[in-house]
C-alpha positions as semicolon CSV with decimal commas, in nm:
position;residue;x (nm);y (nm);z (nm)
1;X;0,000;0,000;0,000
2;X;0,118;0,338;-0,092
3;X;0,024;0,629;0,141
4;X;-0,029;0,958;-0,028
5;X;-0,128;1,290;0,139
6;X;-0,376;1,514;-0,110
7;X;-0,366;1,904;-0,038
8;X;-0,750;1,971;-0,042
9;X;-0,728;2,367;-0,177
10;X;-0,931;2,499;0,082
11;X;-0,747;2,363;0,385
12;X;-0,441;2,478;0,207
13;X;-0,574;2,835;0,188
14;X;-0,751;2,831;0,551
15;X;-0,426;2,679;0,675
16;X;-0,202;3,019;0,537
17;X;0,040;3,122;0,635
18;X;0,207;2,771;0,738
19;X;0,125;2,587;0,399
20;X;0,271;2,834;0,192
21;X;0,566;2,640;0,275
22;X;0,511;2,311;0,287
23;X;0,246;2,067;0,268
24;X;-0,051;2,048;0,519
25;X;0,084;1,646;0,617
26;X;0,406;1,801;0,753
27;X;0,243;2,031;1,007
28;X;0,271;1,969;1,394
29;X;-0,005;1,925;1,635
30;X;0,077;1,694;1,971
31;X;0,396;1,571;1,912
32;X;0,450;1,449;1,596
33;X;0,357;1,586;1,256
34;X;-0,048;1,544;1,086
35;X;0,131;1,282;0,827
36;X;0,333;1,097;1,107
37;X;0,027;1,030;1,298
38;X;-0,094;0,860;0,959
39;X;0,234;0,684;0,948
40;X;0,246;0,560;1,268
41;X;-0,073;0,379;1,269
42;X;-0,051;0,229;0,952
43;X;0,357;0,134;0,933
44;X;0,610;0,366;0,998
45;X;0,779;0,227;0,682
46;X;0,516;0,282;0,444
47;X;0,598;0,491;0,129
48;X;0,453;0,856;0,102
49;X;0,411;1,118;-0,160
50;X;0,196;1,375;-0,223
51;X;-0,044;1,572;-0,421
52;X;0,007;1,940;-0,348
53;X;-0,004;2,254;-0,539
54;X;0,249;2,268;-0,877
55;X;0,530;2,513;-0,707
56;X;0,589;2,286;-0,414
57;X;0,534;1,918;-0,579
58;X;0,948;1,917;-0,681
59;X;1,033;1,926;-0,335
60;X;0,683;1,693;-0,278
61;X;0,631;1,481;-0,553
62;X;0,348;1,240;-0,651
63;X;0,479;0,848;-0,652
64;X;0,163;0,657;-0,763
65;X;0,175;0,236;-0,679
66;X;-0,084;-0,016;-0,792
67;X;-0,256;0,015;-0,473
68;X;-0,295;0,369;-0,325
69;X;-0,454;0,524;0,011
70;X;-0,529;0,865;-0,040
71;X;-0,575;1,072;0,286
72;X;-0,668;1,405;0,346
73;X;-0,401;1,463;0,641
74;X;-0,610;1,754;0,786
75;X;-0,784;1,489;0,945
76;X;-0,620;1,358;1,267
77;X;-0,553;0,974;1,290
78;X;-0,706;0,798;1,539
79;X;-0,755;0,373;1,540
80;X;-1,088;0,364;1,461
81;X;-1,071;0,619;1,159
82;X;-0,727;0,401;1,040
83;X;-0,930;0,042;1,048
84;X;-1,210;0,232;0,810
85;X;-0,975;0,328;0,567
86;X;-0,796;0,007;0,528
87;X;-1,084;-0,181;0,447
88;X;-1,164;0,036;0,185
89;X;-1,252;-0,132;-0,131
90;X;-1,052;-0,002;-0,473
91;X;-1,193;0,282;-0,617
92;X;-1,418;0,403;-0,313
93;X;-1,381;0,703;-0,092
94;X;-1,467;0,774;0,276
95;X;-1,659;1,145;0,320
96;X;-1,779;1,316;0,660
97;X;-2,039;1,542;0,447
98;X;-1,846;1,732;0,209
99;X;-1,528;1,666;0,346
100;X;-1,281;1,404;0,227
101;X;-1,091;1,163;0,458
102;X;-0,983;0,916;0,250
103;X;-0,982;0,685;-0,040
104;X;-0,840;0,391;-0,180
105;X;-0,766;0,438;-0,595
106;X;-0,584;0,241;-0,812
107;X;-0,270;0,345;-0,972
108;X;-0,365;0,394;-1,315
109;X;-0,686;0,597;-1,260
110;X;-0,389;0,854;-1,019
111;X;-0,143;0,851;-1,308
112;X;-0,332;1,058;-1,545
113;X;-0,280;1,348;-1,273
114;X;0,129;1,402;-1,369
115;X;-0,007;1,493;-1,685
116;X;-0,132;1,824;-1,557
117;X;0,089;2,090;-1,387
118;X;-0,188;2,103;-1,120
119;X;-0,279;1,798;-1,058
120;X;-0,523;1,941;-0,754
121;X;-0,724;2,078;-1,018
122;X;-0,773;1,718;-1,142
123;X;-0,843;1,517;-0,865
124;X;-1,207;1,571;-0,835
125;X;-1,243;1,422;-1,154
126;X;-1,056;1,101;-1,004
127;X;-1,272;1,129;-0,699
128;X;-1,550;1,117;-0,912
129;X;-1,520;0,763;-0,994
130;X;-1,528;0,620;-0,681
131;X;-1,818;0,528;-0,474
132;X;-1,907;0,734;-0,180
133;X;-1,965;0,627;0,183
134;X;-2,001;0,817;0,514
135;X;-1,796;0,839;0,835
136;X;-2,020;0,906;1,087
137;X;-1,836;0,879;1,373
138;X;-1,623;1,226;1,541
139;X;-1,332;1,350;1,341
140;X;-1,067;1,579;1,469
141;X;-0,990;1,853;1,174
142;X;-0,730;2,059;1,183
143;X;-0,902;2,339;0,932
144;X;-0,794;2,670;1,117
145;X;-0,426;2,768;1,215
146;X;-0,575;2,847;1,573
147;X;-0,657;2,451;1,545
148;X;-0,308;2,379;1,583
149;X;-0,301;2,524;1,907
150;X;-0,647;2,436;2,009
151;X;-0,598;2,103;1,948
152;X;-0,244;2,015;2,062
153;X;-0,296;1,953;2,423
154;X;-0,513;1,655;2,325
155;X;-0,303;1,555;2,094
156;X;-0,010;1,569;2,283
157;X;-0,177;1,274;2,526
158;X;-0,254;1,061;2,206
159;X;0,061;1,087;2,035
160;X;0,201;1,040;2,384
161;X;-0,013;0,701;2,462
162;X;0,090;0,558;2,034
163;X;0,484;0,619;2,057
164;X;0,532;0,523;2,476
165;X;0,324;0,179;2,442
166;X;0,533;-0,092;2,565
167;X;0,832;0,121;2,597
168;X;1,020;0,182;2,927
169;X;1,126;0,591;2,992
170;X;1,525;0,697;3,070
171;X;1,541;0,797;3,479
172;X;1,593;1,119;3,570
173;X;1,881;1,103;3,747
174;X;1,921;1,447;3,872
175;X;1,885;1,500;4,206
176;X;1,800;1,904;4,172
177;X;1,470;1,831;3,933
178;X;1,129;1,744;4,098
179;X;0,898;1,561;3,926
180;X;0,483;1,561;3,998
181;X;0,320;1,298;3,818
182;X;0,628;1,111;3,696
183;X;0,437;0,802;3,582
184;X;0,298;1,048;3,301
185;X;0,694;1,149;3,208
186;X;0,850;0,954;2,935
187;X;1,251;1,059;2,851
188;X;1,424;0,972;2,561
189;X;1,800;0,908;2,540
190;X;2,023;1,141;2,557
191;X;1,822;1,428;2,763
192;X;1,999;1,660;3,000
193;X;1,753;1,769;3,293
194;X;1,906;2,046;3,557
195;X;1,727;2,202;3,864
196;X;1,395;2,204;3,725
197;X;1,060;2,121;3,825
198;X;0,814;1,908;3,541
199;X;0,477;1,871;3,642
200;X;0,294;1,585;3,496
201;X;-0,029;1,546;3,674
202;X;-0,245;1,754;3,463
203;X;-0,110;1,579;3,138
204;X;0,180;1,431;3,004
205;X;0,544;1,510;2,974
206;X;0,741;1,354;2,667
207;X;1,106;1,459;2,624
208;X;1,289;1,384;2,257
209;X;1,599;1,277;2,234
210;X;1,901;1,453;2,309
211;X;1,661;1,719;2,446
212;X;1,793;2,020;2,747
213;X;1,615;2,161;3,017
214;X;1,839;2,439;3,137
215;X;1,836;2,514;3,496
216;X;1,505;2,646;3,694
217;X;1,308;2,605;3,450
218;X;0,959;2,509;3,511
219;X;0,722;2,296;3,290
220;X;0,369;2,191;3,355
221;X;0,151;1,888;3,120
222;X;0,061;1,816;2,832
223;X;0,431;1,902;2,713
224;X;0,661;1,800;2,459
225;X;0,968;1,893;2,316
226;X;1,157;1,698;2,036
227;X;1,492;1,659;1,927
228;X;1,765;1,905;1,952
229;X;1,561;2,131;2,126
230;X;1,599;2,367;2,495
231;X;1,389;2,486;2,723
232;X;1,596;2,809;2,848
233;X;1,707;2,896;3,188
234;X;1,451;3,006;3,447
235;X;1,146;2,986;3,151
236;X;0,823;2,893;3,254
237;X;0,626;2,679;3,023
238;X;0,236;2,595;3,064
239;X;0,022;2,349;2,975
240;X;-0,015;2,215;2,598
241;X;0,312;2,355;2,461
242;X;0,465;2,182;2,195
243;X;0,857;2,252;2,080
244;X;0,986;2,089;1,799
245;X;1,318;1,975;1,707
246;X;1,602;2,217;1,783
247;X;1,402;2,469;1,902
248;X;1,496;2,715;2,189
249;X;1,258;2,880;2,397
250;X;1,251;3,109;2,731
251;X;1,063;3,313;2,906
252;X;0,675;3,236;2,952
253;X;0,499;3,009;2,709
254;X;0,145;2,878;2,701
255;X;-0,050;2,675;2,476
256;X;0,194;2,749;2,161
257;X;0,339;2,524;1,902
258;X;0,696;2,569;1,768
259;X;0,713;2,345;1,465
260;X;1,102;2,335;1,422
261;X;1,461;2,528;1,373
262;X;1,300;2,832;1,589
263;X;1,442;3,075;1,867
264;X;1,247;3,267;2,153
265;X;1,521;3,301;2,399
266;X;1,469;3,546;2,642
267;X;1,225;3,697;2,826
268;X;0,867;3,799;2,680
269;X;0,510;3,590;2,663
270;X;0,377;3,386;2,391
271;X;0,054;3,265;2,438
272;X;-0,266;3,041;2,242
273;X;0,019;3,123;1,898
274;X;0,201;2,903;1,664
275;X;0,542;2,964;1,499
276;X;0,668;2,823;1,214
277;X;1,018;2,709;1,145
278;X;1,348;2,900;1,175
279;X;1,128;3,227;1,341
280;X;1,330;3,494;1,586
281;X;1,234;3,645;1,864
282;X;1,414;3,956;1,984
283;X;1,438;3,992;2,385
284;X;1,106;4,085;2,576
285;X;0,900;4,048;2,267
286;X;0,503;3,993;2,386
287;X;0,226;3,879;2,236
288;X;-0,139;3,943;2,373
289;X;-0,354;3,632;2,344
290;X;-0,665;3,813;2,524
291;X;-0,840;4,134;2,438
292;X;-0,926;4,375;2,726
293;X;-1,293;4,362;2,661
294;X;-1,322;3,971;2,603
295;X;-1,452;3,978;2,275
296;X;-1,393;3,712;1,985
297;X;-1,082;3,759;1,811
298;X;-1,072;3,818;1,454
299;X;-0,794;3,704;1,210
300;X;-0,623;3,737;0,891
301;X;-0,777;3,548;0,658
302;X;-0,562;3,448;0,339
303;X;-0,884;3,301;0,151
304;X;-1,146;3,576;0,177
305;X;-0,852;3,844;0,201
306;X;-0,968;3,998;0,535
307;X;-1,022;3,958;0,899
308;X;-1,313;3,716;0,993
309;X;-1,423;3,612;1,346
310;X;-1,236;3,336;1,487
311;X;-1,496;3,321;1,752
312;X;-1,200;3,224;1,996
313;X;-1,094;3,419;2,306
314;X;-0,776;3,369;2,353
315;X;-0,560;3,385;2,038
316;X;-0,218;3,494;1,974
317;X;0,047;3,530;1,680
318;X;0,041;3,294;1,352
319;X;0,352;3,350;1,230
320;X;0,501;3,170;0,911
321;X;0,871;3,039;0,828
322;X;1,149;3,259;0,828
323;X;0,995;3,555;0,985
324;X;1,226;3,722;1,280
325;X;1,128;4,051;1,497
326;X;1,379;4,239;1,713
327;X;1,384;4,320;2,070
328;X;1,043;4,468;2,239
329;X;0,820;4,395;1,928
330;X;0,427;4,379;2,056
331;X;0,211;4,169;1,868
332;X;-0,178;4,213;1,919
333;X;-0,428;3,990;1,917
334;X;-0,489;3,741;1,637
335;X;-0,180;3,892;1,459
336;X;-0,131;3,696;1,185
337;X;0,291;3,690;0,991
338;X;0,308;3,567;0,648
339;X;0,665;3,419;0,548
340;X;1,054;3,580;0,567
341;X;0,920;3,949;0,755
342;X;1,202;4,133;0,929
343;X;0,966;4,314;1,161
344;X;1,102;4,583;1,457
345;X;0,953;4,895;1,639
346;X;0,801;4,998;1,965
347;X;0,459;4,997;1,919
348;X;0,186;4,758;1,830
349;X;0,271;4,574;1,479
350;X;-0,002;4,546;1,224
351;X;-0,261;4,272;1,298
352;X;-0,164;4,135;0,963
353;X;0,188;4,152;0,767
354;X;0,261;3,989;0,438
355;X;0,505;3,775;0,367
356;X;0,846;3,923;0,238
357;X;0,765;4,262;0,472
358;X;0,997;4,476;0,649
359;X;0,930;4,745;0,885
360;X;0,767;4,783;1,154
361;X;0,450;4,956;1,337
362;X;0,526;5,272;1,074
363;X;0,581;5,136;0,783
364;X;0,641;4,808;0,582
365;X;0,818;4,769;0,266
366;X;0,880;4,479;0,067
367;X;1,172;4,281;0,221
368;X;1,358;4,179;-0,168
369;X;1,394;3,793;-0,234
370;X;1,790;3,865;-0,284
371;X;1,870;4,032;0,064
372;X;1,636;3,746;0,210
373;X;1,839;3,469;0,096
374;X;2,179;3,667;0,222
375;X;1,948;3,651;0,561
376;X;1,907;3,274;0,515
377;X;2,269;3,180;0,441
378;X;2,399;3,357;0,754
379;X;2,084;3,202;0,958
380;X;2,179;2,841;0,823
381;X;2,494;2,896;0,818
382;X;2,526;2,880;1,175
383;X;2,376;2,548;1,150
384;X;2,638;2,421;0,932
385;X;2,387;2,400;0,656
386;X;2,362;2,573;0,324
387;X;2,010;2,691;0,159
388;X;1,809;2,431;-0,069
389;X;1,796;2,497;-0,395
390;X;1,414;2,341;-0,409
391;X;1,365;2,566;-0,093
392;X;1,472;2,892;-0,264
393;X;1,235;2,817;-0,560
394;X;0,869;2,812;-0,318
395;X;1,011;3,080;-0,144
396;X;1,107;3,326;-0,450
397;X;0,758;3,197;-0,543
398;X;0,589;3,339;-0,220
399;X;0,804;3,656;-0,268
400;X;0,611;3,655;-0,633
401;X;0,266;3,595;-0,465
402;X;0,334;3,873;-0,197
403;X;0,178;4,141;-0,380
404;X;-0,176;3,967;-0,398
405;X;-0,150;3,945;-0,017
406;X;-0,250;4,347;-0,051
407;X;-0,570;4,332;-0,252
């Protein structure tokens, strides 16, 4: 069986700015990515590819096999959905109304898709062919980028439960750190753990490997943090916090999602936000998750091309890959970054910036594609790693698209 993840275009656009970058599989929620949790439950072996929009399908091409499970990886996992798919006859697709979950299609009805240089634009025609049945039980959907956030404490504990079954946890063998709840603590090899205090009883704790907790730092369930990455001396973390691998992060954190290769150091609050990967934070920058008179929050959106109603409370920063902001920045309330923005200033930034801006609360100007990539070759650089050239193509592509962003 051949696993391939299909874009559907309207998740892609709801999901801006984090699948201008990448496909909507390789997004994290819980611990592990939206495609891993597809992975893991089916074989962590099996092949994937994917159908995603022309400009990123070099980096995330199509490989179509005789037999083929197409999955719509907006939809969480779970056991129950996995068993439903699998028994899938060829040629037959499971819906929950209008939305797609899955479907199992033969390899010759997915190979007339390379023929197009959309091949999005084609599948409904595919789709078309198959017969229809109904999922009626609960999905989990991850539709909204405030999902991600919404949704990660929960899926922290099932990711947790799938990759700790019959496994034992390392010790903690540091005398300074006090544990609450350490039955709900699983460590990987190769974590360092100083003077700190991990609370577990309100959810789990699951530490990567080769993972640091720097000293006096204090972390509180559902938690994870995956490979590579710090926790920052004296930082406080809260409940359903998610940093992914190599990752460094400080100060006060709650209910935010890292997804990889970013830096909040120092002092400052995130809150209810997600950051994309290789994202800067200057010292003491803030973001307000709350409004002061309690009302819904209302957010960028990239598909009607203004703010709608989230109808969510608490919501802080999206912010997409490669964007960095200098010391002191305030972001406001359901501020929403698009990709590579060099943003700086002392007041309150715009509640939405487009991707390739730079500037601040006075003014933004395009930030040019070449003085970007001179930004990314230092920033990688330090990494001992040199810029993709598939990666430079979708983002000079963005950097194209930007000027839609203001209409």
């Amino acid at each position: 069986m051949n696993l391939i993840f299909v874009d559907i275009p309207s998740f892609r656009d709801t999901l801006k700015p984090f699948t201008f970058t990448r496909p909507v599989s390789t997004i994290r929620v819980g611990i592990v990515t939206l495609g891993e949790k597809w992975q893991m439950r089916l074989d962590q072996d099996i092949p994937t590819s994917h159908i995603t929009d022309s400009y990123l399908a070099e980096k995330y091409p199509l490989r179509v096999e005789a037999d083929n499970l197409v999955v719509n990886p907006a939809v969480a996992a779970d056991n129950e959905l996995v068993d439903e798919l699998t028994k899938l006859e060829p040629r037959s697709a499971l819906y929950q109304g209008e939305v797609l979950v899955g479907a199992c299609i033969p390899g010759k009805d997915l190979t007339v898709l390379a023929g197009y240089p959309n091949p999005l634009d084609q599948l409904p025609e595919v789709l078309a062919k198959c017969r229809s049945t109904n999922y009626d039980r609960p999905l989990l959907i991850i539709q909204r980028p405030w999902d991600i956030f919404l949704q990660n404490g929960e899926q922290i504990q099932a990711d947790y439960n799938w990759l700790t079954r019959n496994r034992t946890s390392s010790a903690i063998s540091d005398i300074h750190t006090r544990t609450y709840g350490e039955e709900n603590i699983f460590v990987e090899e190769g974590v360092a753990i100083k003077a700190a205090i991990i609370n577990a009883e309100s959810g789990p704790v699951y530490l990567g490997e080769n993972t640091t907790i720097h000293e006096n730092a204090v972390i509180k369930g559902p938690f994870a943090m995956l490979e590579g990455a710090h926790v920052n001396i004296g930082a406080k973390i809260r409940e359903a916090t998610t940093i992914g691998p190599n990752s460094k992060v400080g100060g006060e954190v709650k209910n935010s999602v890292f997804q990889a290769n970013s830096n909040k150091g120092h002092e400052g609050f995130v809150g209810n936000s997600v950051i994309g990967e290789w994202c800067n934070f200057g010292a003491d920058t803030n973001t307000s998750n709350l409004k002061n008179n309690y009302q819904p929050i209302k957010l960028w959106d990239y598909r009607t091309r203004q703010l709608e109603d989230s109808g969510q409370t608490f919501c802080g920063l999206m912010m997409g890959d490669h964007s960095k902001c200098g010391i002191n920045t305030m972001f406001n309330t359901g501020t929403v970054v698009g990709v590579f923005t060099n943003l700086f200033g002392g007041d309150f930034l715009p509640k939405f910036i487009p991707s390739f801006s730079w500037g601040g609360s006075d003014s933004l100007v395009e930030f040019r594609f070449e003085k970007a990539v001179e930004v990314l070759e230092r920033v990688l650089a330090r990494r001992n790693q040199t810029p993709n050239l598939l990666d430079l193509e979708i983002l000079r592509h963005i950097s194209q698209y930007r000027s839609s962003e203001f209409s």
